[in-house]
C-alpha positions as CSV (number, residue, x, y, z in Angstrom):
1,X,21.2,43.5,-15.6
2,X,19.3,45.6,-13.6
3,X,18.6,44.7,-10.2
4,X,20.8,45.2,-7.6
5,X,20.9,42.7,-4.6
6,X,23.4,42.9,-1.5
7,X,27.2,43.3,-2.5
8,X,26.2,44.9,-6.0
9,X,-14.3,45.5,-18.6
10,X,-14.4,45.6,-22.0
11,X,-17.7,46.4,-23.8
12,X,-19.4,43.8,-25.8
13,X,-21.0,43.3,-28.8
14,X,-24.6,45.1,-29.4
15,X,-28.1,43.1,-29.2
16,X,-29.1,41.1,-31.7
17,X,-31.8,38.7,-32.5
18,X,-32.1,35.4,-31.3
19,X,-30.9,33.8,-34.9
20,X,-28.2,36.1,-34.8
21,X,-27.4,34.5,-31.5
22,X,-27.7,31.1,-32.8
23,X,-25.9,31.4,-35.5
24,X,-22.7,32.8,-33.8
25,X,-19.7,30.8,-33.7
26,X,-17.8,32.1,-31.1
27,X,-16.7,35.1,-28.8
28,X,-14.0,35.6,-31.4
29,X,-16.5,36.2,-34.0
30,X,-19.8,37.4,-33.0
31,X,-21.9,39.6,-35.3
32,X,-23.1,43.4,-34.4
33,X,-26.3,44.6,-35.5
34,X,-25.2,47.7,-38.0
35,X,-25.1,50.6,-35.8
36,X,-26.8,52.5,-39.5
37,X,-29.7,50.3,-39.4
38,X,-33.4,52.0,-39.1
39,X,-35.6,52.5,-36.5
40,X,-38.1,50.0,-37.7
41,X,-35.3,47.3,-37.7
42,X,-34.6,48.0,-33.8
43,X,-38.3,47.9,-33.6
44,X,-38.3,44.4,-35.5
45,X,-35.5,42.9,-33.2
46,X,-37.4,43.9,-30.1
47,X,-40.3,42.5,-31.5
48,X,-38.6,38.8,-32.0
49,X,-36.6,39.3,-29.0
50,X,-40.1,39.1,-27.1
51,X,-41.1,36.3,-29.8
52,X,-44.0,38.8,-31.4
53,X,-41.9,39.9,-34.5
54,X,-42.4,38.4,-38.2
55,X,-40.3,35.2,-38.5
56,X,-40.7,35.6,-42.0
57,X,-39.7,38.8,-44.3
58,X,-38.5,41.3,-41.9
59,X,-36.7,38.8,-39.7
60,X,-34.2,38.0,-42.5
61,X,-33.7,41.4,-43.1
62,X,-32.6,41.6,-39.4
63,X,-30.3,38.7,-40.0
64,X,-28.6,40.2,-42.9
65,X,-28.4,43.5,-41.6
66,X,-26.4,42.0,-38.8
67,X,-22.2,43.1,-39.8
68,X,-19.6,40.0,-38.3
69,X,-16.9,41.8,-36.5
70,X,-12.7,41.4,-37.4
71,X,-11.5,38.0,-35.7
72,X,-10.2,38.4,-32.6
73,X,-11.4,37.8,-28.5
74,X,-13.3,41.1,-26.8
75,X,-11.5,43.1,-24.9
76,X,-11.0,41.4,-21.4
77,X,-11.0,43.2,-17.9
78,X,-8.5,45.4,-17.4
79,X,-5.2,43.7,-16.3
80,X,-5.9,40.4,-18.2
81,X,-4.6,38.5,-20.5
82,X,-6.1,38.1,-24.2
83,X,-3.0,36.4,-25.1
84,X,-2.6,32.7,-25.2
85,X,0.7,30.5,-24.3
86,X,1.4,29.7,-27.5
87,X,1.9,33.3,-27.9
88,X,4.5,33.1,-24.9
89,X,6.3,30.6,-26.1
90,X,6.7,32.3,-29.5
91,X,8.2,35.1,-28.0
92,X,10.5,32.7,-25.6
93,X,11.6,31.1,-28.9
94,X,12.5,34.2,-31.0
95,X,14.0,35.9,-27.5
96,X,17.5,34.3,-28.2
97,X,17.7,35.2,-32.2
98,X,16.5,38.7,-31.1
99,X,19.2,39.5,-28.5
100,X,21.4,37.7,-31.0
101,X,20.8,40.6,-33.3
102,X,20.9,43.2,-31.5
103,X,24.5,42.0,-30.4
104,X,24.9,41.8,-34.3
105,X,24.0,45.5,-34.5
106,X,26.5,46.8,-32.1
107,X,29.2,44.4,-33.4
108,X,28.7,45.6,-36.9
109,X,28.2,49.6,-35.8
110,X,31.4,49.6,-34.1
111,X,33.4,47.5,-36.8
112,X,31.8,49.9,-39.2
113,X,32.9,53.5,-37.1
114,X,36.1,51.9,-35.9
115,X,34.7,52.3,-32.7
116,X,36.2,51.6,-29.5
117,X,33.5,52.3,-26.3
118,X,33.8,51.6,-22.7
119,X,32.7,47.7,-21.3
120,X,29.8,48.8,-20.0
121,X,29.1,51.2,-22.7
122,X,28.9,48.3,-25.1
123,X,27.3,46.2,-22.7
124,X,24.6,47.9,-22.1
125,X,24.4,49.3,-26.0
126,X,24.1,45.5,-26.5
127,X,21.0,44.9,-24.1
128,X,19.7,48.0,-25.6
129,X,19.2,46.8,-29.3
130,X,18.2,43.5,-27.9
131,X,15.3,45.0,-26.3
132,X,14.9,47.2,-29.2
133,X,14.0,43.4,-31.1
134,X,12.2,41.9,-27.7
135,X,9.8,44.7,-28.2
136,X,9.7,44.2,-32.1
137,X,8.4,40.8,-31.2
138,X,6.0,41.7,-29.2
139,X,4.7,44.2,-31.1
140,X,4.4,42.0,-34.1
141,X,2.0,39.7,-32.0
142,X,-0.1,42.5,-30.9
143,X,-0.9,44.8,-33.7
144,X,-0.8,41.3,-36.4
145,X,-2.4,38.8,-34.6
146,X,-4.8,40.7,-32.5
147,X,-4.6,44.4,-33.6
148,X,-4.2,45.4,-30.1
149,X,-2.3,48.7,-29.3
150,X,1.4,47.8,-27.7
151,X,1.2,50.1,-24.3
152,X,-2.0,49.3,-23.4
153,X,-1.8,45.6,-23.8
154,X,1.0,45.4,-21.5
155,X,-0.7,46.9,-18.7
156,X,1.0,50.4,-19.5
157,X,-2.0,52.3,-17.5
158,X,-2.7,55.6,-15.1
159,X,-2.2,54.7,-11.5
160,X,-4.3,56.0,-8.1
161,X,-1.2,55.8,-5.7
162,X,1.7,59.0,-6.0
163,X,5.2,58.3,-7.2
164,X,6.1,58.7,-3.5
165,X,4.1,56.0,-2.2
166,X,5.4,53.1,-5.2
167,X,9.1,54.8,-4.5
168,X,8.3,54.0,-0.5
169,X,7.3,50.5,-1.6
170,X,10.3,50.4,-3.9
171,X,12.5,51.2,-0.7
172,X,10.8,49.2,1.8
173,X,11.7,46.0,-0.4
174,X,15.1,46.7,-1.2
175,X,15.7,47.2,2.8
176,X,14.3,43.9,3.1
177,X,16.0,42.0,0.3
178,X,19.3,43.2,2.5
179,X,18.0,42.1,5.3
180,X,17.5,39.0,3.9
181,X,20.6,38.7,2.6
182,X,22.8,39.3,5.3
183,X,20.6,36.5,7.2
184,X,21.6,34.3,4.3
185,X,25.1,35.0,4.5
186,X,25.4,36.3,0.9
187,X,29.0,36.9,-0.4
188,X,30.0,40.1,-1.3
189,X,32.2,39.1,-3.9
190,X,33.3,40.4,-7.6
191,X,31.1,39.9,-10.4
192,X,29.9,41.0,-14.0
193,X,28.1,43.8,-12.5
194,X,30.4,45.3,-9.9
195,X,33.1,44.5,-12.7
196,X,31.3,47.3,-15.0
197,X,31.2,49.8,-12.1
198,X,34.9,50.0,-11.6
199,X,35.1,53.4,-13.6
200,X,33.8,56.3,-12.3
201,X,31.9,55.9,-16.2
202,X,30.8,53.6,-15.8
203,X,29.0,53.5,-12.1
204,X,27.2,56.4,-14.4
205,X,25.9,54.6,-17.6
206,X,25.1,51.6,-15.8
207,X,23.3,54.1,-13.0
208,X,21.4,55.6,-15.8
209,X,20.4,52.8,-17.6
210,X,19.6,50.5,-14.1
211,X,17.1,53.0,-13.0
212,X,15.5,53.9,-16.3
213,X,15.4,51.6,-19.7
214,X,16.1,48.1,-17.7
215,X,13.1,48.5,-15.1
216,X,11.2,49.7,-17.8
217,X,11.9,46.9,-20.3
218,X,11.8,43.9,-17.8
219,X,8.6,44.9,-15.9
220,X,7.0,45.0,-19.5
221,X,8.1,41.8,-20.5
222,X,7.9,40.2,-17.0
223,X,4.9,41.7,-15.3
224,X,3.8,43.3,-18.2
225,X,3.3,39.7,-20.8
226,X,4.1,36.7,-18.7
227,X,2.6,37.9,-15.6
228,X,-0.9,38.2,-16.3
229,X,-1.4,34.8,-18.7
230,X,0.0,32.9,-15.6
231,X,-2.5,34.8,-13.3
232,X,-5.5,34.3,-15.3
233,X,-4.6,30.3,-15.5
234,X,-3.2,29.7,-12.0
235,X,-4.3,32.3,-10.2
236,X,-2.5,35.5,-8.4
237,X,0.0,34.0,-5.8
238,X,1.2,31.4,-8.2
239,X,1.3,33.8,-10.8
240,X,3.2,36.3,-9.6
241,X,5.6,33.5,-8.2
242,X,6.1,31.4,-10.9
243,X,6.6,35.1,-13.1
244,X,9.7,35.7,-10.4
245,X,11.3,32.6,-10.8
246,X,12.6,33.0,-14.2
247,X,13.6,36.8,-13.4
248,X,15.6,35.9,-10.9
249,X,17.3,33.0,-13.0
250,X,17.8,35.1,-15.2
251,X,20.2,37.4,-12.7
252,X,22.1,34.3,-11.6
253,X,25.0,34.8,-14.0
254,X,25.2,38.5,-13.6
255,X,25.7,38.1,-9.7
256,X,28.8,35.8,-10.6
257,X,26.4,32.3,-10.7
258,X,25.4,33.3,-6.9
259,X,22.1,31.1,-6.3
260,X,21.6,33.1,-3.0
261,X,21.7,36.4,-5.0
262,X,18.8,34.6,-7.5
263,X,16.7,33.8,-4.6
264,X,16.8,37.7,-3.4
265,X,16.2,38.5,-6.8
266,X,12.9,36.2,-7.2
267,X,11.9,37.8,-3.8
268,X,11.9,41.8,-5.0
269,X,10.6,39.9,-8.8
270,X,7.7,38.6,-6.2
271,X,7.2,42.3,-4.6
272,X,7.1,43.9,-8.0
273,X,4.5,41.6,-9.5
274,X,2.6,42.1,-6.0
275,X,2.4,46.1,-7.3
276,X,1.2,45.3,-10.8
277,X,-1.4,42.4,-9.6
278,X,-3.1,45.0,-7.2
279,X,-2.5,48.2,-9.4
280,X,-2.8,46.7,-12.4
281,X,-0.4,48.7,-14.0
282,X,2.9,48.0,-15.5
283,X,3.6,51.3,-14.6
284,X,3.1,50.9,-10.8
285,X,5.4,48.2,-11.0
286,X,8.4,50.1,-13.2
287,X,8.5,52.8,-11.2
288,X,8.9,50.4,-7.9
289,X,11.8,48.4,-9.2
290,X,13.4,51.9,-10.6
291,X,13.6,53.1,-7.0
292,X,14.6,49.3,-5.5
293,X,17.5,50.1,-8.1
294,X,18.8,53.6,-7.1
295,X,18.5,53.0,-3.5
296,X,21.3,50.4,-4.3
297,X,22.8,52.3,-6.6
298,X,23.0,55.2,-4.1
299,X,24.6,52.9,-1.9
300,X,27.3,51.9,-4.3
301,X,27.9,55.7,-4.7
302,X,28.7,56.3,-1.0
303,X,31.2,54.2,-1.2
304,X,33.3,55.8,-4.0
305,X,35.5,58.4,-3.1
């Protein structure tokens, strides 16, 4: 519910001998020699690395002073994926009971209170603990599965370009998805979204929230965990497309079932998975779609009296 169209390497494991080698299973698990061992061990291993060490004795005590690591892949090249799909689809399958319950949690805090907030108030509180779960999810299959920090997995990484150059970039693509638009003959008519901005509150929380949490949450999700396991299988122009076709499905309803407002949508998805490819930061990318966002939302503005 936040984008706004027209009318709205890593380092790998030590040396080790050649039996270590051999007996090694997989990238997954390979062994270390113990970073504690002597320096007549690293002598040893050098010495049956260049096939003039004792085979006997002192190789086995190589062997067994070699220490298998935690399962889990090594750290790929930053911007990959270490994920696999059966990951995505896990979190595809467990996206509906999450947002599920965090409409369950607002339902129940304001039965609770007796509370009576504004639509888009409790709208967006509802997409709020949603994400709060979405984020639970993947944060489960990170730190359980492959005791890999959250942030960092997702891409969330220092960039070389300024803010002002990703806001520019941010701009530049919302002036074109207009453009576009207004080739395509998009309607300018009454939806979800432009329902929630009737009130002056309104056009404020869903201001705030459309230029700060919702970039941030769907460029993590999108560009951030889908984006890069496509990439690494198909490659980066099919990756980055086929990562902006569900995001802008998933707009079609908000836009009042528009199919021309989707394809805009797909196109700025497209342009914001261009700036995380070549950055390869989820950060890049959030702070791009949060100034697409307020240029529009600066436009809806001007026309409030």
């Amino acid at each position: 519910m936040t984008d706004w169209g027209p009318g709205a390497g890593g380092q790998g494991p030590g040396n080790v001998s050649p039996a270590s080698r051999d007996e090694g299973s997989s990238a997954n698990e390979q062994p270390l020699l113990n970073s504690r061992g002597s320096d007549s061990d690293d002598v040893v291993a050098s010495g049956e690395a260049a096939g003039t060490g004792d085979a006997g004795g002192r190789g086995g005590a190589v062997e067994d002073a070699a220490t298998p690591l935690a399962p889990g892949p090594w750290p790929p090249a930053p911007g990959e994926a270490f994920w696999s799909y059966s990951d995505a689809f896990l979190f595809i399958g467990l996206s509906l009971p999450a947002m599920l319950a965090g409409l369950g949690m607002v339902r129940g805090t304001t039965a609770v209170f007796h509370l009576h907030p504004a639509a888009a108030a409790d709208a967006i509180a509802q997409q709020f603990a949603g994400y709060f779960f979405l984020f639970l999810v993947l944060l489960m299959i990170f730190r359980l599965q492959y005791e890999r920090p959250f942030w960092e997995s997702l891409g969330w990484r220092p960039i070389a370009l300024s803010p002002v150059q990703i806001a520019l970039a941010g701009w530049g693509t919302a002036i074109a998805v207009n453009v576009t638009g207004y080739l395509m003959h998009t309607p300018n008519t009454n939806n979800p979204l432009t329902d929630l901005m009737e009130s002056r509150t309104g056009l404020i929380l869903v201001t705030i929230f459309g230029t700060t949490l919702g970039p941030l949450a769907e460029e993590l999700i999108f560009r951030g965990f889908f984006q890069p396991l496509l990439v690494r299988s198909l490659g980066a122009v099919a990756g980055i497309l086929l990562t902006a076709l569900p995001f802008g499905l998933l707009h079609f309803r908000e836009y009042g079932n528009s199919w021309r407002h989707a394809v805009l949508i797909c196109g700025a998805g497209a342009a914001f998975g261009w700036m995380r490819h070549v950055t390869r930061s989820t950060k890049a990318s959030a702070l791009m779609h949060s100034a697409y966002n307020l240029l529009f939302f600066a436009a809806v503005w001007s026309t409030k009296k």
